[in-house]
C-alpha positions as CSV (number, residue, x, y, z in Angstrom):
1,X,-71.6,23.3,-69.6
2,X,-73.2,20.1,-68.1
3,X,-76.2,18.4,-67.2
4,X,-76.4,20.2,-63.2
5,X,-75.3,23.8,-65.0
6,X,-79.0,23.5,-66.8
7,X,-80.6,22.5,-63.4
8,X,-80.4,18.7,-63.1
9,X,-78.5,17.2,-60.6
10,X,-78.2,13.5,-61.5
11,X,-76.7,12.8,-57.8
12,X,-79.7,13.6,-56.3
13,X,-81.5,11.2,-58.6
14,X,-79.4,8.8,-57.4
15,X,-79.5,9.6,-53.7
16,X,-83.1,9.2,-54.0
17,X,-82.9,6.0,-55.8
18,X,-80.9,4.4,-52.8
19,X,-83.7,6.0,-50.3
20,X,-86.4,4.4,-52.1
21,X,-84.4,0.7,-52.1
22,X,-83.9,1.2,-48.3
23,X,-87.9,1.8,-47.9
24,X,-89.0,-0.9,-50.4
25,X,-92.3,-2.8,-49.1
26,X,-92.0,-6.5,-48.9
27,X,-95.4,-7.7,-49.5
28,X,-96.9,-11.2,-50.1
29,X,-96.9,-10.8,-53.5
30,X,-92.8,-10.4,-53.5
31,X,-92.6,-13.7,-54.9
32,X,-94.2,-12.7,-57.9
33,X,-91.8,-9.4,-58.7
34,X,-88.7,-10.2,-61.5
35,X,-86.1,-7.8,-60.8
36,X,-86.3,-4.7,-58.7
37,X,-86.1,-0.9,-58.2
38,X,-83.9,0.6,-60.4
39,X,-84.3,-1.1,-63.8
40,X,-85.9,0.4,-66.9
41,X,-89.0,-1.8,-66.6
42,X,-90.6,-3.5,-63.9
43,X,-91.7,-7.1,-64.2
44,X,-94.2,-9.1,-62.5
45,X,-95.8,-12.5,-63.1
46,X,-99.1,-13.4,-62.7
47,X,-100.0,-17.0,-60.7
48,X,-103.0,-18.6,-59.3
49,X,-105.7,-17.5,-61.6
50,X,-108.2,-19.4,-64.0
51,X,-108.8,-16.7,-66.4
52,X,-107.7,-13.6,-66.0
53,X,-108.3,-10.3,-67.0
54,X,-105.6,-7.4,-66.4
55,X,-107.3,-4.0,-64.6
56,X,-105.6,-0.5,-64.6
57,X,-106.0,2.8,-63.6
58,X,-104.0,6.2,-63.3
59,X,-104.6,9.3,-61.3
60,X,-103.1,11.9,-59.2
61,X,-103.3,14.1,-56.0
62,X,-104.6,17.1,-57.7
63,X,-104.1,20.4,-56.1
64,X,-104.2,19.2,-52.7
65,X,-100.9,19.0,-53.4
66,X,-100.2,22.5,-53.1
67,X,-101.7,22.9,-49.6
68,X,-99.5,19.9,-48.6
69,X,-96.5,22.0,-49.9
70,X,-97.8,25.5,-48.4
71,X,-97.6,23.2,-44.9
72,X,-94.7,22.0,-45.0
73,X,-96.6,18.1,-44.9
74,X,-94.9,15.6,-47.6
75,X,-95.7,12.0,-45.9
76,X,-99.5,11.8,-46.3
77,X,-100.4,12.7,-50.1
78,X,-98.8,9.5,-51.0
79,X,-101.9,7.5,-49.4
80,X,-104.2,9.8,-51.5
81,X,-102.1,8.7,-55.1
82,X,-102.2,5.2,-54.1
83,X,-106.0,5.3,-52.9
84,X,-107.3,7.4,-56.2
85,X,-106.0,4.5,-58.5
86,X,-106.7,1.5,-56.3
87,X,-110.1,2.7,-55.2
88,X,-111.0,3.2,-58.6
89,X,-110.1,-0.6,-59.8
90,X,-112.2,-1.8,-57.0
91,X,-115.3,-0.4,-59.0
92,X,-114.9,-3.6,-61.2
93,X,-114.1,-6.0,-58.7
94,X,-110.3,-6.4,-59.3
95,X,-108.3,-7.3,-56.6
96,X,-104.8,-4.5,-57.0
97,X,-101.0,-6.3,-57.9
98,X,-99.3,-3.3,-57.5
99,X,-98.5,0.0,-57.9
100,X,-95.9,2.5,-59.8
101,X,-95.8,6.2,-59.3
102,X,-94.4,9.2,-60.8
103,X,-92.8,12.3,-59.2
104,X,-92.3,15.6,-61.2
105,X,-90.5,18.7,-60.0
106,X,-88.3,21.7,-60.8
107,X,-85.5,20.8,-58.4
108,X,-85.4,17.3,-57.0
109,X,-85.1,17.8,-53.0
110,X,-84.5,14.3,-51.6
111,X,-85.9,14.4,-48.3
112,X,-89.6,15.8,-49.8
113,X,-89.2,13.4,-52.6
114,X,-88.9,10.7,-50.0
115,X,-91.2,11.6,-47.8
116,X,-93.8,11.4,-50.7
117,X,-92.5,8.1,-52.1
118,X,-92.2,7.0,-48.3
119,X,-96.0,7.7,-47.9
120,X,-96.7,5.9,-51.4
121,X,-94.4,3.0,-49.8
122,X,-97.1,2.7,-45.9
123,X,-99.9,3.2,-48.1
124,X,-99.3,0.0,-50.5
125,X,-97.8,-2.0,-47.6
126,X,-101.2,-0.8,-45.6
127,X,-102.8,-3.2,-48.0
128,X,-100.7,-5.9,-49.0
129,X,-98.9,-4.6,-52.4
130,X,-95.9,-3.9,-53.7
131,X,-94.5,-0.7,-55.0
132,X,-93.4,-1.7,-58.4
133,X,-91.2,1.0,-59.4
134,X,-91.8,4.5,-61.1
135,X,-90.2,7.6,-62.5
136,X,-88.6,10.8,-61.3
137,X,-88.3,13.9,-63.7
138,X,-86.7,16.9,-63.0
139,X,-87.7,19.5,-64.7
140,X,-85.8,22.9,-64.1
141,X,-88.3,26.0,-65.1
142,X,-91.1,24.0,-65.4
143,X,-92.4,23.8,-62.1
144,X,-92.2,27.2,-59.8
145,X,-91.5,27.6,-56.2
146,X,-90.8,24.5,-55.4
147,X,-93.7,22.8,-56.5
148,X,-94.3,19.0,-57.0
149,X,-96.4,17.0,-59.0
150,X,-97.2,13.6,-58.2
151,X,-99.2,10.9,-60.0
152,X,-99.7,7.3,-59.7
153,X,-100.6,4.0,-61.6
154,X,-102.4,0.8,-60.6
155,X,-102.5,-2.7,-62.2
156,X,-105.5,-5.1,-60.6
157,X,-106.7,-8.1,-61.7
158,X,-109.7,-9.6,-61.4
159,X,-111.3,-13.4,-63.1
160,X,-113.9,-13.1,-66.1
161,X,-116.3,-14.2,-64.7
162,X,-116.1,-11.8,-61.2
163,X,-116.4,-8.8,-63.4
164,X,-118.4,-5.9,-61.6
165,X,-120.5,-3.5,-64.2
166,X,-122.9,-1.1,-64.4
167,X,-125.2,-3.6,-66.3
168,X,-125.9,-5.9,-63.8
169,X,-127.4,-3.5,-61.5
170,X,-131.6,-3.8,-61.6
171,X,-134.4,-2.2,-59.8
172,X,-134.6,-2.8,-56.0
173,X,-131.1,-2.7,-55.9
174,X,-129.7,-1.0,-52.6
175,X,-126.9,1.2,-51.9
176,X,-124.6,1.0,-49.5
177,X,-122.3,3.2,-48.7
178,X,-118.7,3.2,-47.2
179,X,-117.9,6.4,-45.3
180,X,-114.6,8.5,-46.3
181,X,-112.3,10.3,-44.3
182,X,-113.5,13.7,-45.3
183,X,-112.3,15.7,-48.4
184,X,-110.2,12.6,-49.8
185,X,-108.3,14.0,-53.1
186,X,-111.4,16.1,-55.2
187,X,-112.4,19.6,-55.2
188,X,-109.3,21.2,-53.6
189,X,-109.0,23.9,-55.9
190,X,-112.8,25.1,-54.7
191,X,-111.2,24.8,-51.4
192,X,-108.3,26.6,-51.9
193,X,-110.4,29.4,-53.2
194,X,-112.6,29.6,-50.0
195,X,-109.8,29.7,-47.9
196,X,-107.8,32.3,-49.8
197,X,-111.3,34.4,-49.9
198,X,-111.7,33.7,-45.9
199,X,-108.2,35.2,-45.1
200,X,-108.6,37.9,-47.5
201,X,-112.0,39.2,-45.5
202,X,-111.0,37.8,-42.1
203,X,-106.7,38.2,-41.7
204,X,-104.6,34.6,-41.8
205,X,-106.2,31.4,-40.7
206,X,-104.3,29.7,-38.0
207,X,-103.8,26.2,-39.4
208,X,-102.0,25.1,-36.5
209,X,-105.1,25.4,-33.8
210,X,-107.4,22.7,-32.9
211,X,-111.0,23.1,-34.2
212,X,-113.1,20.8,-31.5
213,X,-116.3,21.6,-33.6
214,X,-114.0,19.5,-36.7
215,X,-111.9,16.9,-34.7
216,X,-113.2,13.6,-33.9
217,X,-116.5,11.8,-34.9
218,X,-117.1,8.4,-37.1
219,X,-115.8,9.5,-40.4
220,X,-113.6,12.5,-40.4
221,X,-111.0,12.3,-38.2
222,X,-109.9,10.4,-35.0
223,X,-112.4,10.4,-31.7
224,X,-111.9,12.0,-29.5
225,X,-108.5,14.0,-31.0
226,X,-107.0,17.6,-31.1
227,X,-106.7,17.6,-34.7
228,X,-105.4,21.1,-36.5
229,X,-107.3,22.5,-39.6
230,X,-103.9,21.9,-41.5
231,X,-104.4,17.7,-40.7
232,X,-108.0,17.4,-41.2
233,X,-107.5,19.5,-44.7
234,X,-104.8,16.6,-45.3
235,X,-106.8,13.9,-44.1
236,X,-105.8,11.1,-46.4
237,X,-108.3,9.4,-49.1
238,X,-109.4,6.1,-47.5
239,X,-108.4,2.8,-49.3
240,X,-111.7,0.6,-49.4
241,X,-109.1,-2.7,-50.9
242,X,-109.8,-4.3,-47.8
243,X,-114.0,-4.5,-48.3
244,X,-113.2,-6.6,-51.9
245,X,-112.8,-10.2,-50.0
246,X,-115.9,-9.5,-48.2
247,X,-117.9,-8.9,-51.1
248,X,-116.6,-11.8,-53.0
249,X,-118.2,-13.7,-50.1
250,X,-121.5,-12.5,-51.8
251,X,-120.9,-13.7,-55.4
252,X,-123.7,-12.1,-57.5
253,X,-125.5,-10.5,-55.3
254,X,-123.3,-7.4,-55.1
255,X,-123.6,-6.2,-58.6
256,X,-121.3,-2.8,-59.0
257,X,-119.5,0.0,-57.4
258,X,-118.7,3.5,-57.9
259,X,-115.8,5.3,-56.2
260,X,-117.3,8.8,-55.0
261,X,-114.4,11.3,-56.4
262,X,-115.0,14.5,-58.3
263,X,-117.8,15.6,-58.5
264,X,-119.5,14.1,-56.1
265,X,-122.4,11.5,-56.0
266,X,-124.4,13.2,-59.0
267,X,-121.3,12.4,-61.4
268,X,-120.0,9.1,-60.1
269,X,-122.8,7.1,-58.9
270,X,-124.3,6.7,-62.5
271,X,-121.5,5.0,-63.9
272,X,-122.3,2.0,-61.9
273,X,-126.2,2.0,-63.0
274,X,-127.5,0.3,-65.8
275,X,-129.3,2.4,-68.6
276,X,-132.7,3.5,-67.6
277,X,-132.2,3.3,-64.3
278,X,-132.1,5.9,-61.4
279,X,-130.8,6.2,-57.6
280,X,-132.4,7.4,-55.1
281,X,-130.3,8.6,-52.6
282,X,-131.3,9.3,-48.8
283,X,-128.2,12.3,-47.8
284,X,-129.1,11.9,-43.5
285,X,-128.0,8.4,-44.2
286,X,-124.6,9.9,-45.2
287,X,-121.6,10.4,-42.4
288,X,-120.7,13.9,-43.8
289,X,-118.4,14.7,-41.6
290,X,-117.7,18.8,-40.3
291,X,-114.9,19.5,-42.8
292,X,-117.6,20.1,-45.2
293,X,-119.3,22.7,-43.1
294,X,-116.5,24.2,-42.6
295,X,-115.6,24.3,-46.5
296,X,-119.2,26.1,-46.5
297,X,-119.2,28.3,-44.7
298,X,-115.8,29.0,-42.5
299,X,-116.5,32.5,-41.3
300,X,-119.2,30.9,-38.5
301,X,-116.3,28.2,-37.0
302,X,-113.5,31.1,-37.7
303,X,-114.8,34.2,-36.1
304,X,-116.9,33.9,-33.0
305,X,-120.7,35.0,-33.4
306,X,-120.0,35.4,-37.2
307,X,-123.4,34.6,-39.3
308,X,-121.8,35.4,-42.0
309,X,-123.7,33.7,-45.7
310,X,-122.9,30.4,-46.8
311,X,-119.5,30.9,-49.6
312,X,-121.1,27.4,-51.2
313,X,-124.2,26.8,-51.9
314,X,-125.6,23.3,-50.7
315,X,-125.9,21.9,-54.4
316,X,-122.9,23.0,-55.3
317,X,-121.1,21.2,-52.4
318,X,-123.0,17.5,-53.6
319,X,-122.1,18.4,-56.9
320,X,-118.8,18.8,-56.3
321,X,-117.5,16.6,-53.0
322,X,-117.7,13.4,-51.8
323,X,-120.0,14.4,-48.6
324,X,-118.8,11.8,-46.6
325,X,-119.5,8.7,-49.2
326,X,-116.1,7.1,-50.2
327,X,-117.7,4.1,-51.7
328,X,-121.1,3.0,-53.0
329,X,-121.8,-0.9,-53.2
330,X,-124.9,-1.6,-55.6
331,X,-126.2,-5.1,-53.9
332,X,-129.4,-7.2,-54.2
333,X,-132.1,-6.1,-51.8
334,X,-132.6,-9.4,-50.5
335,X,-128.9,-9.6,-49.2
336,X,-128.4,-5.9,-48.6
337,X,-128.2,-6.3,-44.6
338,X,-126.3,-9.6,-43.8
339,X,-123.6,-7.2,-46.7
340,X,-123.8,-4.1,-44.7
341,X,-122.8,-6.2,-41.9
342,X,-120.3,-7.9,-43.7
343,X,-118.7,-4.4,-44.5
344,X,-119.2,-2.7,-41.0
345,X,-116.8,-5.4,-40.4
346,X,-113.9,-3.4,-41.8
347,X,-115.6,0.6,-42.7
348,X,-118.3,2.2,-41.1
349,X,-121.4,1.8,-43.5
350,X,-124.2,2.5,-43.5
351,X,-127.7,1.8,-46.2
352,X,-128.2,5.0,-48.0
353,X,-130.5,4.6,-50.9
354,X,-131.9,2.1,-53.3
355,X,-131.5,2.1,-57.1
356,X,-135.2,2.8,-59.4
357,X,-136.3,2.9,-63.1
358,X,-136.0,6.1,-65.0
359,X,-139.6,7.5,-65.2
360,X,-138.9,9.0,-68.4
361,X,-139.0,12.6,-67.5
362,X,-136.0,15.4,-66.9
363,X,-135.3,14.3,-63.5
364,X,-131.5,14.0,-62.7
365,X,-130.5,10.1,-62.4
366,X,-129.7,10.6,-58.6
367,X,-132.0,12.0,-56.9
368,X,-131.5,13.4,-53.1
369,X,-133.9,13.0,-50.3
């Protein structure tokens, strides 16, 4: 016996190796990369900066994943690995280096694994860094039915003394808010579960047709588009990396950030307030976009003159998904306005609340209005 009689077919490896070096991304950080793909370690040195401190963060795609598979639609996940990791080093003000990632299957199939690589690749070249390297594993009888999994790791850096934290925010703060792209990369498995329960009542769901009530509109999707239920589902996670320069530009008068992931704004807005402090957040401020609705209650944009009840209830949906808010930027009320403009720049934004103190009683510490 050998190595492909168990399942593994190192050829393939290979094959997708060679793929990989033919779509590497040349970024302006190239000058700083020792070595490249296909080593056992990457190396990259760090220039230019007074006192340094290394940033990193890991996530993955979750089960959005699976709906990506179930459509046949390998080229856009790869935006939502790189975003979850990168967004998430924003939150302390680190600018990202670069990026590896790390692709798990039963059976390697080199066109999907390069499609998902390939998307990793636009992604990092979308904002200016290198894909360092990463791992493939195949894992015969591990994964079923062709399954992938797909996760991804950042490394930022940021100087001492430009360190964003939860402790610097104060009362009067204001929020601003960055708009998403719609569902980004959280609460998929809530969605698949609606949309399993939806056929079940109501016969397949045509992912292929257009939903005019869903396509289009400032946050979710492109204006004025035919989009399909199957690319607004997919709709990648935004990458806010471009909004950091512009908030340098305000020195200490932006004092902290929260990336709006799982579990909505209830879960991920307090890690960037200080202890004893509160938010108070304003939701008609926030560009939820019709996805959500639709993640509601899909019977009413599925079957004409439906009024069927709600599958979600509306707590559970802020308690669970973004709404709309990719990013929250804790600034000084004084500058709150000349920053909003400074980020409309890039994102649509918008003011959506202001940061309190705690009043010492069982109220939640973000509280919707």
């Amino acid at each position: 016996m050998d190595y492909k009689d168990s399942g593994v077919d190192k050829e393939r490896g290979y094959q997708l190796v060679q793929k990989i070096r033919e779509q590497e991304v040349k970024t302006s950080g190239q000058q700083n990369i020792l070595g490249g793909v296909g080593g056992f370690a990457s190396l990259y040195a760090l220039k230019g900066y007074r006192d340094p401190v290394l940033v990193s963060g890991t996530d993955g795609v979750g089960t959005k994943l699976k709906l990506a598979f179930d459509f046949g639609i390998y080229d856009t996940v790869g935006q939502d690995c790189v975003a979850m990791c990168v967004n998430d080093i924003l939150c302390t003000g680190a600018e990202p280096l670069f990026f590896l990632d790390y692709i798990a299957c039963d059976r390697l199939d080199v066109e999907i694994a390069s499609a998902l690589v390939g998307g990793i690749s636009q992604a990092c070249e979308s904002i200016d860094i290198p894909l360092l390297g990463g791992e493939t594993a195949e894992m015969p009888g591990f994964y079923n039915n062709g399954l992938y999994d797909m996760a991804g790791f950042c490394v930022g850096v940021v100087e001492r003394d430009q360190i964003l934290s939860r402790e610097q925010s104060r009362p009067g703060d204001v929020i601003i808010g960055l708009a998403g792209s719609g569902l980004h990369s959280n609460g998929f498995s809530l969605v698949r579960k609606v949309l399993a329960k939806s056929e079940e009542k109501y016969g397949p769901i045509d992912y292929d047709r257009p939903l005019p009530e869903l396509s289009g509109g400032e946050s979710g999707g492109i204006e004025g588009s035919r989009q399909s239920l199957k690319q607004l589902l997919l709709e990648p996670t935004v990458l806010y990396a471009r909004v950091l320069p512009k908030l340098r530009e305000w020195g200490d008068k932006v004092h902290s950030i929260a990336h709006i992931t799982g579990g909505g704004i209830h879960e991920n807005l307090p890690r960037a307030l200080a202890d004893g402090l509160c938010a108070e957040v304003q939701t008609g401020q926030i560009r939820t976009s019709e996805i959500f609705r639709f993640i509601r209650n899909p019977a009413s944009y599925l079957v004409p003159g439906e009024s069927a009840q709600a599958l979600i209830s509306e707590e559970e949906m802020w308690h669970t998904f973004n709404m709309g808010l990719g990013l929250a930027v804790i600034v000084a009320g004084e500058a709150a306005r000349d920053i909003l403009e400074s980020c409309r720049d890039i994102y649509p934004a918008d003011i959506i609340g202001r940061v309190l103190e705690e009043d010492g009683g069982d109220l939640p510490r973000v509280r919707l209005v």
